[in-house]
C-alpha positions as protocol buffer text, in pm:
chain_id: "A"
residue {
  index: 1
  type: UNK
  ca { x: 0 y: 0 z: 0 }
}
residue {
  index: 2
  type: UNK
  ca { x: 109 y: 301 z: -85 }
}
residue {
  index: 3
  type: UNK
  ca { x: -4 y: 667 z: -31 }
}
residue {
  index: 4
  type: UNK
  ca { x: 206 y: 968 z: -232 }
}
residue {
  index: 5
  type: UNK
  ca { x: 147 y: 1108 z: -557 }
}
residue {
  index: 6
  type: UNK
  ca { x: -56 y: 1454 z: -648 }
}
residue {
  index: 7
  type: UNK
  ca { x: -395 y: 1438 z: -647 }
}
residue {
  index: 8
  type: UNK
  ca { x: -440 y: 1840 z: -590 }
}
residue {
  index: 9
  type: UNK
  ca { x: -90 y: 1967 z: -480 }
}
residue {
  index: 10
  type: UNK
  ca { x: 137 y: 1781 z: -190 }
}
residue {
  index: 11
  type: UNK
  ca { x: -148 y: 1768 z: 30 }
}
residue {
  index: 12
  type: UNK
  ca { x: -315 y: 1504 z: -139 }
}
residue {
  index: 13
  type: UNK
  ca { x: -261 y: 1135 z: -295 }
}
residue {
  index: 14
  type: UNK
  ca { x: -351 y: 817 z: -355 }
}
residue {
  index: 15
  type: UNK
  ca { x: -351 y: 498 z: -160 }
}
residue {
  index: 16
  type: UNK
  ca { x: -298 y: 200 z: -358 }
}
residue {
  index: 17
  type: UNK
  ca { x: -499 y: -131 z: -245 }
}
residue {
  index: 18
  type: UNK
  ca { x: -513 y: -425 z: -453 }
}
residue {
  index: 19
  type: UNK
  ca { x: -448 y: -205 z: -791 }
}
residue {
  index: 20
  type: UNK
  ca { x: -717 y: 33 z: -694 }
}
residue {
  index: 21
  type: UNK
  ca { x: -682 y: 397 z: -591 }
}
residue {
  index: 22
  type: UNK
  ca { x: -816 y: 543 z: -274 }
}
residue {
  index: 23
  type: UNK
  ca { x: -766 y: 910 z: -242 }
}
residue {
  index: 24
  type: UNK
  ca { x: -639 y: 1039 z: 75 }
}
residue {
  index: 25
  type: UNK
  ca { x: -510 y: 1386 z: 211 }
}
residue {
  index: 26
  type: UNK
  ca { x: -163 y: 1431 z: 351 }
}
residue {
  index: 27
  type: UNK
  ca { x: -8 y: 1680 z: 632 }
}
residue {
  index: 28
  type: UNK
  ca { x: -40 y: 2065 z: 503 }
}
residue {
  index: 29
  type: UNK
  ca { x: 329 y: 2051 z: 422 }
}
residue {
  index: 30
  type: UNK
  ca { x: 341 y: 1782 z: 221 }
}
residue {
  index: 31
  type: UNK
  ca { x: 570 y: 1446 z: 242 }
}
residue {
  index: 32
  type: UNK
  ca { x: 891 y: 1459 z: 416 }
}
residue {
  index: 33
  type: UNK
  ca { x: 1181 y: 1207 z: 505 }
}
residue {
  index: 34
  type: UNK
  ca { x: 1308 y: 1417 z: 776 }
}
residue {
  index: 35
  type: UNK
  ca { x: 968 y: 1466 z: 982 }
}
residue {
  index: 36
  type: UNK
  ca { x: 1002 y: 1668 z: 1286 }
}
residue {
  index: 37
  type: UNK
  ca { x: 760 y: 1725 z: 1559 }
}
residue {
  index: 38
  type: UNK
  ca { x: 487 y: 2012 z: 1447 }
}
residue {
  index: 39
  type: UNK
  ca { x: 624 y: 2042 z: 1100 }
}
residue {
  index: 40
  type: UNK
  ca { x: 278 y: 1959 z: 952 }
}
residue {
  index: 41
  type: UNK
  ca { x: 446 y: 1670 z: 696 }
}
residue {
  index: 42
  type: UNK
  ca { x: 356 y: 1307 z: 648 }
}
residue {
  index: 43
  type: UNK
  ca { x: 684 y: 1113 z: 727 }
}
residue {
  index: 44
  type: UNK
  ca { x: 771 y: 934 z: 438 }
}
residue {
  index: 45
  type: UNK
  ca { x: 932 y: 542 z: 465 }
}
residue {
  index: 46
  type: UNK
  ca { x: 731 y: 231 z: 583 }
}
residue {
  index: 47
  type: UNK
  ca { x: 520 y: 202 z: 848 }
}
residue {
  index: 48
  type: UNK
  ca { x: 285 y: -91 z: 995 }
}
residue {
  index: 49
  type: UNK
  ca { x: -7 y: -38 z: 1148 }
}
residue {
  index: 50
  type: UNK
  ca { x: -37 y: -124 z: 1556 }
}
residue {
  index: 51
  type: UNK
  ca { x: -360 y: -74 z: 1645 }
}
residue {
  index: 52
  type: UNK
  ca { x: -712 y: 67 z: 1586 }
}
residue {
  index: 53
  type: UNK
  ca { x: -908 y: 274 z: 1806 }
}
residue {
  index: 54
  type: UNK
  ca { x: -1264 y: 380 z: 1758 }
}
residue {
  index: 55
  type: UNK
  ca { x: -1531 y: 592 z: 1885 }
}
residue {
  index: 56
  type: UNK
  ca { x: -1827 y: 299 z: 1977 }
}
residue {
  index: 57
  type: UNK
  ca { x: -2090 y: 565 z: 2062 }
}
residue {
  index: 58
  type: UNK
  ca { x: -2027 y: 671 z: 1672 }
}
residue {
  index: 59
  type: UNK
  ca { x: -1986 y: 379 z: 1448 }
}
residue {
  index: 60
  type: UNK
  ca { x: -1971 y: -13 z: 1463 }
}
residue {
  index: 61
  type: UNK
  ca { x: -1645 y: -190 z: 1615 }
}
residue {
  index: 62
  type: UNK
  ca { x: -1459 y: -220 z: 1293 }
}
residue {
  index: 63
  type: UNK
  ca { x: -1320 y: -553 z: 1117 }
}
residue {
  index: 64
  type: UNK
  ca { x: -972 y: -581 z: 1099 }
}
residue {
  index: 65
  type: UNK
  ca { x: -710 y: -820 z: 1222 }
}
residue {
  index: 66
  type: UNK
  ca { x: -537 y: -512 z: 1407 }
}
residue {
  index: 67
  type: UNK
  ca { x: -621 y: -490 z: 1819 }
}
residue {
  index: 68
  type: UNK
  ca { x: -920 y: -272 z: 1849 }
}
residue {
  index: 69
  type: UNK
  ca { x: -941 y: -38 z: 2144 }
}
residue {
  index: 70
  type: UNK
  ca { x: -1239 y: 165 z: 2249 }
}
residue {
  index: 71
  type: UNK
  ca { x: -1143 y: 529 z: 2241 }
}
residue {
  index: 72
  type: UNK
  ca { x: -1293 y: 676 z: 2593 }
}
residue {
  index: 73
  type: UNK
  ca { x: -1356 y: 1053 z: 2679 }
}
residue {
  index: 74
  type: UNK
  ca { x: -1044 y: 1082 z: 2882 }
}
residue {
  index: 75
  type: UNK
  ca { x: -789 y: 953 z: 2620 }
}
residue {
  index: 76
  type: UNK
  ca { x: -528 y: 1119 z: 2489 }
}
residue {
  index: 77
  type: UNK
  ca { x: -209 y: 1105 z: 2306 }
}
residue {
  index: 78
  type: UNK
  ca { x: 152 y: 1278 z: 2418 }
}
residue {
  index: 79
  type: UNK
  ca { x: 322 y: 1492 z: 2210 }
}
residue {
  index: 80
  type: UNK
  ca { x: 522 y: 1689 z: 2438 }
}
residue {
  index: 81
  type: UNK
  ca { x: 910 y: 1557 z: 2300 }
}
residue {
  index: 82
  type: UNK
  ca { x: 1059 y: 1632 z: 2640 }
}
residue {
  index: 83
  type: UNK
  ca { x: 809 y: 1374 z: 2841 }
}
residue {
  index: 84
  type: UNK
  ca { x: 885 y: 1033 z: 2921 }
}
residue {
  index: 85
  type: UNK
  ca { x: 535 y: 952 z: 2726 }
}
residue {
  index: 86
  type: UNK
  ca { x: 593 y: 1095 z: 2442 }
}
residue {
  index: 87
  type: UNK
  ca { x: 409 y: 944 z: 2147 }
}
residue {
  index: 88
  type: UNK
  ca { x: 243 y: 737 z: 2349 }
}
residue {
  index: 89
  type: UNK
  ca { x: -155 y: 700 z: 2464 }
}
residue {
  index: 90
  type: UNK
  ca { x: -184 y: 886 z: 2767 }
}
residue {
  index: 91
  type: UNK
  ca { x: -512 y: 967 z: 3029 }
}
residue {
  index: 92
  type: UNK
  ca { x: -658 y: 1289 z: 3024 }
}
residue {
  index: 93
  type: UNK
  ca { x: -626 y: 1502 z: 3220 }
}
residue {
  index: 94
  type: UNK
  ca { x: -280 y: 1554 z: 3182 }
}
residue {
  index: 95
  type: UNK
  ca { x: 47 y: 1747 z: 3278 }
}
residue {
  index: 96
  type: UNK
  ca { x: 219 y: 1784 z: 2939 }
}
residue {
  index: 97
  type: UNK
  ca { x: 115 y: 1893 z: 2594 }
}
residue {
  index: 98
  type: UNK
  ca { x: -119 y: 1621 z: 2406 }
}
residue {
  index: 99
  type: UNK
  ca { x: -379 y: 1509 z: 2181 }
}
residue {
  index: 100
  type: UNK
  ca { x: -723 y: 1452 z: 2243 }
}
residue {
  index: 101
  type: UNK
  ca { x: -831 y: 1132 z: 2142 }
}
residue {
  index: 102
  type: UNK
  ca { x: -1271 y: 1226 z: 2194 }
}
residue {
  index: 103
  type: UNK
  ca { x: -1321 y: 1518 z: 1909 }
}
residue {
  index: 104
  type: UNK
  ca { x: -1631 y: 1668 z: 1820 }
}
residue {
  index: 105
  type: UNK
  ca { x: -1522 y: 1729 z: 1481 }
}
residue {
  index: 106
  type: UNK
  ca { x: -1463 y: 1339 z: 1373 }
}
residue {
  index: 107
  type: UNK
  ca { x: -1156 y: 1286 z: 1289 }
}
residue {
  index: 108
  type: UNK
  ca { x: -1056 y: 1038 z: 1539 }
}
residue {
  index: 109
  type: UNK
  ca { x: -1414 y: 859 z: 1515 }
}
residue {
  index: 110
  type: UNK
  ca { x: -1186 y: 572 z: 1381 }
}
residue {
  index: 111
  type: UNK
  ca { x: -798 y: 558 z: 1395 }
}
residue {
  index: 112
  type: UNK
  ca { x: -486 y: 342 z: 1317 }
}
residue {
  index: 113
  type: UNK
  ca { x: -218 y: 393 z: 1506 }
}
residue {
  index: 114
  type: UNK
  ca { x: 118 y: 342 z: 1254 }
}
residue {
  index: 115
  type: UNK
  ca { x: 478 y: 257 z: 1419 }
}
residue {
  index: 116
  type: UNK
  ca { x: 666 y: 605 z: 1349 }
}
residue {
  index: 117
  type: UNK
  ca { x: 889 y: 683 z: 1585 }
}
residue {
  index: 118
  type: UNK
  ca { x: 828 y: 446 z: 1841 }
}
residue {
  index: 119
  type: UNK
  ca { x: 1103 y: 190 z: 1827 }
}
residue {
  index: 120
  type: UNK
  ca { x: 1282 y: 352 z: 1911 }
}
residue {
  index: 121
  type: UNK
  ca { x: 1117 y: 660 z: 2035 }
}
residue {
  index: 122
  type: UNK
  ca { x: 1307 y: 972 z: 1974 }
}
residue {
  index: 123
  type: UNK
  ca { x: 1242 y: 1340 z: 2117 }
}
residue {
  index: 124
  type: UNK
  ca { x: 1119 y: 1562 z: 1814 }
}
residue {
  index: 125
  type: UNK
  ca { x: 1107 y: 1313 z: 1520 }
}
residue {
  index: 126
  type: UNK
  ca { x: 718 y: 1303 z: 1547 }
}
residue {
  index: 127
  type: UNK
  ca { x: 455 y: 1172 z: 1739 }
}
residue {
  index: 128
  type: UNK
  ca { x: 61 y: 1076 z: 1716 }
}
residue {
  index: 129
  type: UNK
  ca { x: 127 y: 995 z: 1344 }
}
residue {
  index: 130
  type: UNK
  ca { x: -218 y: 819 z: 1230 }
}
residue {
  index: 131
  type: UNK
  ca { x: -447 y: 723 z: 956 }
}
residue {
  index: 132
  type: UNK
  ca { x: -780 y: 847 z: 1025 }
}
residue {
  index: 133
  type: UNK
  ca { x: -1093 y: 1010 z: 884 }
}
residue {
  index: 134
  type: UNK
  ca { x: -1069 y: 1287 z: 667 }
}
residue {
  index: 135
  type: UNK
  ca { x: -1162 y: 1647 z: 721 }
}
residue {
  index: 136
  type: UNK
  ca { x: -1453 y: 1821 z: 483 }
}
residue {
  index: 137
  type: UNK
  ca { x: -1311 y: 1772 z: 121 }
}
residue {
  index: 138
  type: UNK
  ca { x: -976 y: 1623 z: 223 }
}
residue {
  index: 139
  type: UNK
  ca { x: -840 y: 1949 z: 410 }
}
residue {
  index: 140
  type: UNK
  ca { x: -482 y: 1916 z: 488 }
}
residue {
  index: 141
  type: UNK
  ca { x: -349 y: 1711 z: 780 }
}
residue {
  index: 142
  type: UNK
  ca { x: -144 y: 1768 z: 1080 }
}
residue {
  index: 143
  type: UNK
  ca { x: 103 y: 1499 z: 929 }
}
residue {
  index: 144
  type: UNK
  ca { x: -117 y: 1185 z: 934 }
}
residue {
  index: 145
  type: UNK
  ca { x: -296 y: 978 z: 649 }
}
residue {
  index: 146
  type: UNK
  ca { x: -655 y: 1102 z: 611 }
}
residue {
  index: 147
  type: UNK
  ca { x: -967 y: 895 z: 454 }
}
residue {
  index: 148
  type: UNK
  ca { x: -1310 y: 867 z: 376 }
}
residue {
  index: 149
  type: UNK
  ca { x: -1483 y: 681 z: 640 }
}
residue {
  index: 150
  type: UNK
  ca { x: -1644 y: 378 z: 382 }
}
residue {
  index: 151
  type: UNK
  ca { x: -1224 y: 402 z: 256 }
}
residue {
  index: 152
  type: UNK
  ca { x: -1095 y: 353 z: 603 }
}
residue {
  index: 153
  type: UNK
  ca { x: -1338 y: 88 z: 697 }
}
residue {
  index: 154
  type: UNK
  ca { x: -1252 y: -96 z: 393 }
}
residue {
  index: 155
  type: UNK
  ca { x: -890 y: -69 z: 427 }
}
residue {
  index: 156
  type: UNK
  ca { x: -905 y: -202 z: 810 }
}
residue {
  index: 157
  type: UNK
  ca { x: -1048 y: -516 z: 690 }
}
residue {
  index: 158
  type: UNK
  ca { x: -695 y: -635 z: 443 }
}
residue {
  index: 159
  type: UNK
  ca { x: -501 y: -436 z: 731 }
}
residue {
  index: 160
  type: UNK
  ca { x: -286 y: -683 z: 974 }
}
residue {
  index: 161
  type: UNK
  ca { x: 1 y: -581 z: 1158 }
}
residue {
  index: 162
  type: UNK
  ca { x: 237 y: -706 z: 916 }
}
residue {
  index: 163
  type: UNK
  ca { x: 136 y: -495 z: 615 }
}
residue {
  index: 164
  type: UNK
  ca { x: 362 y: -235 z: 504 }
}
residue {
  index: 165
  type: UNK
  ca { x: 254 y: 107 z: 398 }
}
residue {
  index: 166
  type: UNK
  ca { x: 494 y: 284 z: 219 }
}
residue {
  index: 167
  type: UNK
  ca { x: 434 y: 678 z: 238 }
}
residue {
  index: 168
  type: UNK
  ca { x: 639 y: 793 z: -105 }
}
């Protein structure tokens, strides 16, 4: 699998499943090898996905092969570089700088967690780098792999935790 490509500038490209192309919208600045924390790019290499989490109250558990988690109002993911949890889940509320996991706007109704920068984990190379659903008509991205929801879904079911996806 493979997102990259233009679509409608860097923000945008194409997943490749099976032959077929899924289009998907990228971080605002576009794909970069060199990904650094709050740069706004996609890292580019490999990646394998760890883990799905979904909102229950807003959709069906979905089918994958991937460990599903249920993603609760006090979740939350750390992207403070300096703390010991950085890029990694975390429990609301707290100390440092993080994500919210429960938005209002969607986004993380359904998520897949991807392996950058967490073996190992290192201080400013990225965190809370995720496929997930995609904003109105596939707005930009903070750096992770956006969708459609009926995409997503789809994808999660040929996802397993040994399937690369190459960001190009």
């Amino acid at each position: 699998m493979r997102p990259g490509g233009p679509l409608q500038g860097r923000q945008r490209g194409w997943l490749i499943v099976e032959g077929r192309p899924i289009p998907v919208a990228l971080g605002r600045s576009g794909i970069r090898a060199d990904k650094r924390e709050g740069d706004g790019a996609t890292p580019k290499g490999v990646w394998h996905a760890r883990e799905v989490r979904y909102r229950a109250d807003h959709g069906p558990r979905p089918v994958t092969r991937l460990p599903v988690f249920r993603i609760k109002p006090d979740d939350g993911w750390c992207d403070a570089p300096r703390h010991g949890r950085y890029n990694r889940p975390v429990t609301r509320p707290f100390p440092a700088s993080h994500e919210e996991m429960w938005r209002a706007d969607g986004l993380y109704d359904l998520v897949v967690v991807l392996d950058h920068n967490s073996r190992p984990r290192r201080a400013h190379r990225g965190s809370a780098v995720f496929l997930h659903i995609a904003r109105g008509a596939f707005q930009p991205t903070a750096g992770c792999v956006a969708f459609r929801p009926s995409d997503l879904r789809r994808l999660l079911a040929r996802l397993g935790p040994r399937t690369a996806i190459e960001i190009v």
